[in-house]
N, C-alpha and C positions, 0 to 999 in steps of 0.2 A: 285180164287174160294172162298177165305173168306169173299171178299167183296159179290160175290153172296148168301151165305149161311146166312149174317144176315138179309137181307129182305127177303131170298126164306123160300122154306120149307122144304129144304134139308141141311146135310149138307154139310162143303167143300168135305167132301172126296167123296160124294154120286155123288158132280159136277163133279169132277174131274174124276169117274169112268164113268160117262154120256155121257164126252168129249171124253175120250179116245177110248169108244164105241163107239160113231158115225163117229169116222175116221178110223175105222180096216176093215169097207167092201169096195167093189170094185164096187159095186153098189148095188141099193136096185131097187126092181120091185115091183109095186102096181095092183095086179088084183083081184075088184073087193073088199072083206073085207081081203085077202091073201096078206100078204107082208113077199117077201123073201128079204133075206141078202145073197150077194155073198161072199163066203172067198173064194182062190185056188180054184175057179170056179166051186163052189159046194154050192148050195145055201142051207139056215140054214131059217124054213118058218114058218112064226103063222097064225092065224088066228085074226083079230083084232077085236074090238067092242065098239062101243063110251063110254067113261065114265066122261061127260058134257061136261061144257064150261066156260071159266072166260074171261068176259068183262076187257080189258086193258087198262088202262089208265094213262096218265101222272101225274108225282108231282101238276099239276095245276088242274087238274080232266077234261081234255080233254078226249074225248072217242080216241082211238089208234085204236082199230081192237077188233077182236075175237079169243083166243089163245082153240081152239076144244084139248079138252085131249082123249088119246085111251088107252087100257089094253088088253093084250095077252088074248085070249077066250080060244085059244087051240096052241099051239106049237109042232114043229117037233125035237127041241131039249130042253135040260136043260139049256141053254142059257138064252135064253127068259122066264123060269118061273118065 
């Protein structure tokens, strides 16, 4: 995670809590701008809303893709604030 934190814009620990977050649900449902999180089959659910976009690209300045960023608009738990 240190290696990610001197080029991101986080730091290690912020990665590491990132990580550890995205492998604690059981699955995740998309309907619509609502995306729920399963834990003990009890889903935990926000409400999403774009917030831009960063063109990715390689050390060479190839174009990669498009990495689309999102922000909790509204949530069902303290989780997600």
């Amino acid at each position: 995670m240190a290696y990610k934190a001197e080029s991101g814009d986080q730091s290690a620990d912020e990665y590491a809590l990132r990580d550890r977050l995205s492998h604690q649900f059981e699955r995740i449902t998309i309907d619509g701008d609502t995306v729920a999180f399963f834990e003990g089959g009890k889903p935990l659910e926000a409400c999403y809303a774009g917030d831009g976009c960063e063109i990715l690209t390689s050390k060479k300045g190839n174009r990669m893709g498009v990495k689309f960023r999102f922000g909790v608009a509204l949530a069902s738990s303290h989780l997600f604030g």
